[in-house]
C-alpha positions in Angstrom: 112.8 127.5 104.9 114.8 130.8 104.4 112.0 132.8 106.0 109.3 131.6 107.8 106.4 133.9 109.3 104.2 132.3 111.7 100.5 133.5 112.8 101.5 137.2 112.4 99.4 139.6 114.0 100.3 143.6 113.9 97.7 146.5 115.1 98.1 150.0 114.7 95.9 151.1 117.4 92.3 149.7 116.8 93.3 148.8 113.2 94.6 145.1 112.4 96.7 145.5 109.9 98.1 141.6 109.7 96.3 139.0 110.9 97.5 135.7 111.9 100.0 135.4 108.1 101.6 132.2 107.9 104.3 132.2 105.0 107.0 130.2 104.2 109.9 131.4 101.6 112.3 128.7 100.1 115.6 129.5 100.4 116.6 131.4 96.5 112.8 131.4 95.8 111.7 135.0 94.3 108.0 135.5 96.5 106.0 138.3 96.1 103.0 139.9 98.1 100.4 141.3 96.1 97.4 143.0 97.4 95.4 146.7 97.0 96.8 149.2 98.7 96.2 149.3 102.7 96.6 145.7 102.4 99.3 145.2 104.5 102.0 144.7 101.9 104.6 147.0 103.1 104.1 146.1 107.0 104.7 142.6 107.2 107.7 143.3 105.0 108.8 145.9 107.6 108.2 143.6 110.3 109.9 140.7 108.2 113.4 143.5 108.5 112.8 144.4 112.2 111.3 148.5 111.2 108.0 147.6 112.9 107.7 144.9 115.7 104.2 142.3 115.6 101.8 142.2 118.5 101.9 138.8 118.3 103.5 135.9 116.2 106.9 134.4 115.3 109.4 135.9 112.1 112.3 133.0 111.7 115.2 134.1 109.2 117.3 131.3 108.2 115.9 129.0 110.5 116.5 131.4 113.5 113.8 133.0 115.8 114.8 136.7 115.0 111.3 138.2 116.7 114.1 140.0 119.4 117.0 140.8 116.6 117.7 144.6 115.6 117.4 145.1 112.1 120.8 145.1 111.7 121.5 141.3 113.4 118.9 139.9 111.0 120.6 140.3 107.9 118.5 141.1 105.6 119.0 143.4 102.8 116.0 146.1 102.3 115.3 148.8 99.2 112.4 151.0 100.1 109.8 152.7 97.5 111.8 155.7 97.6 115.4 154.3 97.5 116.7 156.4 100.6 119.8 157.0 99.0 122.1 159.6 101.2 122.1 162.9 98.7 125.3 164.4 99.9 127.3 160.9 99.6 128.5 159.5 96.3 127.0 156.3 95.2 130.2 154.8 96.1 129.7 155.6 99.8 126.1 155.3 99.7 126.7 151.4 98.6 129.3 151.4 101.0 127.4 152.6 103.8 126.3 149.1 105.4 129.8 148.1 105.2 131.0 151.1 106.9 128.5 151.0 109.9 129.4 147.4 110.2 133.5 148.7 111.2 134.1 147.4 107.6 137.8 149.3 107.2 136.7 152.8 104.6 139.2 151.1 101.4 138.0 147.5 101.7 134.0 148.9 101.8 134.9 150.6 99.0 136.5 148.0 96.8 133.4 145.8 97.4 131.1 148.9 96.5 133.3 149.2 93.1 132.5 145.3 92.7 129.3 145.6 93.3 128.5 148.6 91.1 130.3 146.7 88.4 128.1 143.6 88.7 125.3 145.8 88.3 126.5 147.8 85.9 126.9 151.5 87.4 130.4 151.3 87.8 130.8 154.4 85.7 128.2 156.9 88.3 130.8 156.0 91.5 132.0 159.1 92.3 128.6 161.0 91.3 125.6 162.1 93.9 122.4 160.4 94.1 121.2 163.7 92.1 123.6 163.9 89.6 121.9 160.3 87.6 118.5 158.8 86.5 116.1 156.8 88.5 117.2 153.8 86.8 120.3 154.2 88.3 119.1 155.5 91.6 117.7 152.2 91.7 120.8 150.2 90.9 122.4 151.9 93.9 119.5 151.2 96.1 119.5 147.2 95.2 123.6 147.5 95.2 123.8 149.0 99.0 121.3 145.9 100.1 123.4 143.4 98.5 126.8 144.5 99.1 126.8 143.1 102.3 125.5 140.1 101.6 122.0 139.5 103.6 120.0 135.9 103.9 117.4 137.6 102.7 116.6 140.7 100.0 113.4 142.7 100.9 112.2 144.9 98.0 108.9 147.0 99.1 107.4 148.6 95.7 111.0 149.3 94.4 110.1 149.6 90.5 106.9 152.1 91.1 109.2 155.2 90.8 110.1 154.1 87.1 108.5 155.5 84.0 106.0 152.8 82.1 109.0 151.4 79.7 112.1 151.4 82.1 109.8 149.6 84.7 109.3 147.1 81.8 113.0 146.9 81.7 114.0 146.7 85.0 111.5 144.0 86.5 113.6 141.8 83.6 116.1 142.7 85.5 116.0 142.5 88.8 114.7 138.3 88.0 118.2 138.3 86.2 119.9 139.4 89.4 117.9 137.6 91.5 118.7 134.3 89.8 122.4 135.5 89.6 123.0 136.2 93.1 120.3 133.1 94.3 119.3 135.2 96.8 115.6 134.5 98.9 113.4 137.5 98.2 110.5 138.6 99.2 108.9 141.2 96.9 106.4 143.6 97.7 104.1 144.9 94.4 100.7 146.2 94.1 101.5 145.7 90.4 99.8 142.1 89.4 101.7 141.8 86.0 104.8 142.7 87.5 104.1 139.7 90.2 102.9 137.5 87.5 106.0 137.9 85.1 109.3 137.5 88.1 107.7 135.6 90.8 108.4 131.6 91.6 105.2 132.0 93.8 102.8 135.1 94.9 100.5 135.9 98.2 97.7 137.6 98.4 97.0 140.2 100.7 94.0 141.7 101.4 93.3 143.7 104.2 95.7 141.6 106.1 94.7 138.5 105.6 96.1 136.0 103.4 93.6 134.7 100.8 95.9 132.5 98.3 99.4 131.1 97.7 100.6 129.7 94.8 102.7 129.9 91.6 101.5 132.6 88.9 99.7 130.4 86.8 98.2 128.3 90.0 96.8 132.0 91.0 95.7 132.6 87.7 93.4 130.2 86.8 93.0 128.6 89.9 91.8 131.7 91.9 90.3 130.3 95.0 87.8 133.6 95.4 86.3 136.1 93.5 88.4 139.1 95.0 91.8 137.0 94.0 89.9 136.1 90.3 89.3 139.8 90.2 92.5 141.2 91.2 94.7 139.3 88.9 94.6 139.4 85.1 94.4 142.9 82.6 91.5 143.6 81.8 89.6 142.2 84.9 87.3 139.6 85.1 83.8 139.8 84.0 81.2 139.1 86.7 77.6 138.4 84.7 74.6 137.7 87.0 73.0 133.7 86.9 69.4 135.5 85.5 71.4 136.1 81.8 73.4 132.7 82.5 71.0 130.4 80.2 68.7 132.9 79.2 71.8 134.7 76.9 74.9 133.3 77.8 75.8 130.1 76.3 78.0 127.3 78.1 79.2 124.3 76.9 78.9 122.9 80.4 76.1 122.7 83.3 76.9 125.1 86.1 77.6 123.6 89.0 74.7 123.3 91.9 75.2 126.5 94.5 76.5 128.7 91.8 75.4 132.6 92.3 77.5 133.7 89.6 80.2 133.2 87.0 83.0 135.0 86.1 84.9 135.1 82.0 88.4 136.4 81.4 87.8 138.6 78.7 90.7 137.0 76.4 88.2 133.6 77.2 85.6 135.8 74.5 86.4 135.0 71.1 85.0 137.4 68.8 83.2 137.1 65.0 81.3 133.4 65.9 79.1 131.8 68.4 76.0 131.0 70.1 76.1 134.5 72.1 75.4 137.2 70.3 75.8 140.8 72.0 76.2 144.7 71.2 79.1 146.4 71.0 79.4 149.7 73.2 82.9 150.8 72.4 86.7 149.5 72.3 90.1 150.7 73.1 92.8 150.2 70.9 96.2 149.5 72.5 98.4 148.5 69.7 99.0 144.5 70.0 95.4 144.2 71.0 92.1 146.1 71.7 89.7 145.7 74.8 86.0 145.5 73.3 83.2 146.5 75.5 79.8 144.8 74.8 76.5 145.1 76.5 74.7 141.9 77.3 70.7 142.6 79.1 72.2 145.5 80.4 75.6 143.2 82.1 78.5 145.0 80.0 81.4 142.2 79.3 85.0 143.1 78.3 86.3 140.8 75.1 89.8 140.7 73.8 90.4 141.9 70.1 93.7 140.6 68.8 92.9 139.9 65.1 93.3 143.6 63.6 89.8 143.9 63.4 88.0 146.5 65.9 84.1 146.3 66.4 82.5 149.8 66.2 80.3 150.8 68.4 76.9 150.2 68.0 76.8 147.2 65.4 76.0 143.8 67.2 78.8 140.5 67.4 78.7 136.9 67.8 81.1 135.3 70.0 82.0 132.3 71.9 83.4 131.2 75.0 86.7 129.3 75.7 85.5 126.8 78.9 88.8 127.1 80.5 88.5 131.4 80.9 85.4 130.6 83.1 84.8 130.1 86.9 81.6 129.6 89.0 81.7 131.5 92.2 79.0 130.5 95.2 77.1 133.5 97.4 79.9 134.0 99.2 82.2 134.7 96.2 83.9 131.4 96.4 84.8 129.5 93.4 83.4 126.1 92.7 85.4 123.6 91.1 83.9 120.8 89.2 
């Protein structure tokens, strides 16, 4: 394993903010942590790159116990939420700069700063300020100076949430592309589950600093092993209807299983226009490629996916089925049930 993280605790006075995380990142694997914010996300990266130090627990880097390395001896490349570029240094010296603390001689930094900026396409802002170009840029430099001097491990914490809506789109494509150029392990940090769900090889997730799931986007997807996890991943979130309308106005192809408090439908899992269910339509958003439909069902309102052109109007009442493989039972203690 690249990086290896092993029963992890960290406390900020009486608050636990990790407790006892066990990961394992493959060397060139592309890992994210996902999780609400005050989950921990941007700690046990920090501790991960030496910033913060555990209260208890082992962080291994390339197979090596680094628990007593400064950040600097563990080699690891880090870009922070707000890029912490140096604003009176050109982004030639600011990709430079762990070169130059290293006693990298000032022309040879440089060179590999030019390189670098070339490979990822900013060679042409070298001699400009941190100021003087766009946040898509800003962000080049930032993953530039953690790459130019080539770490074991990259360490990204939030680094696309400064981005308008459509460069983020943009740049999430990119940094996969430069992930699986360079083959570098990363761990990325995200709050953003699409964002996790369209780079990652595999995903954790963090809540409140415990790790509830790890697994591969589609494994997390429709193998959530709890409720929160089920809940937290997919756009628009899952529905949660009560076991009294189960039967009485929900129709299932199959039996639910014995100990089952509740069930949960992924709203694309609604099909619209046929069915055994029948329910009335409270309103829908439209959003271009498809529109979210709100329905009311004994009171339980239900999210549906619209993605034929056609948009219910509120008030008028729709049939509609359910696709078997969009629903999971949960237990009392909002864990699923398989089988």
């Amino acid at each position: 394993m690249s990086v290896a993280i092993r029963s992890l605790n960290k406390r900020f006075g009486d608050l636990q903010v990790l407790k006892d995380v066990e990961l394992e990142v493959s060397k060139g694997e592309l890992f994210s942590v996902v999780g609400p914010s005050g989950s921990g996300k941007t700690t046990l990266l920090r501790v991960v790159a030496g910033l913060e130090t555990q209260d208890g627990g082992h962080v291994y880097i390339d197979g090596k116990l680094s628990d007593k390395l400064t950040p600097a001896k563990r080699n690891v490349g880090m870009v922070f939420q707000n890029y912490a570029l140096y604003p009176n240094k050109t982004v030639a010296e600011n990709i430079a700069s762990p070169l130059l603390a290293k006693g990298v001689a000032r022309s040879k930094a440089l060179d590999e700063a030019a390189e670098m900026a070339k490979r990822l396409g900013i060679e042409t802002a070298l001699d400009r300020k941190p100021g003087e170009i766009s946040g898509g840029q800003q962000q080049r430099v930032a993953l530039a100076r953690a790459l130019v001097k080539k770490p074991t491990a990259f360490l990204l914490d939030e680094p696309l949430s400064n981005l308008d809506a459509q460069l983020r789109f943009s740049a999430r494509k990119f940094v996969r592309e430069l992930q699986r150029d360079f083959g570098i392990t990363t761990i990325y940090v995200t709050h953003d589950q699409a964002e996790a769900l369209s780079i990652s090889d595999r995903i954790a997730i963090l809540d409140k600093g415990v790790i509830l799931q790890v697994g591969t986007p589609l494994e997390i997807y429709r193998e959530p092993a709890n409720e929160f996890v089920a809940n937290f991943i997919g756009y628009p979130p899952l529905n949660t209807v009560r076991m009294e309308i189960v039967g009485k106005s929900i129709h299932f192809r199959h039996v639910p299983p014995s100990g089952a408090k509740h069930v949960g439908i992924r709203p694309e899992a609604i099909v619209l226009g046929s069915g055994p269910n029948r329910a009335k339509v409270i309103s829908s958003e439209f959003s271009g490629r498809e529109s979210i439909v709100y329905l009311d069902m004994e009171g339980e309102e239900l999210r549906a996916l619209s993605r034929n052109g056609k948009i219910p109007r509120g008030g008028e009442t729709i049939d509609f089925s359910i696709a078997e493989e969009g629903v999971m039972w949960f237990d009392a203690k909002g864990m699923r049930l398989v089988g």
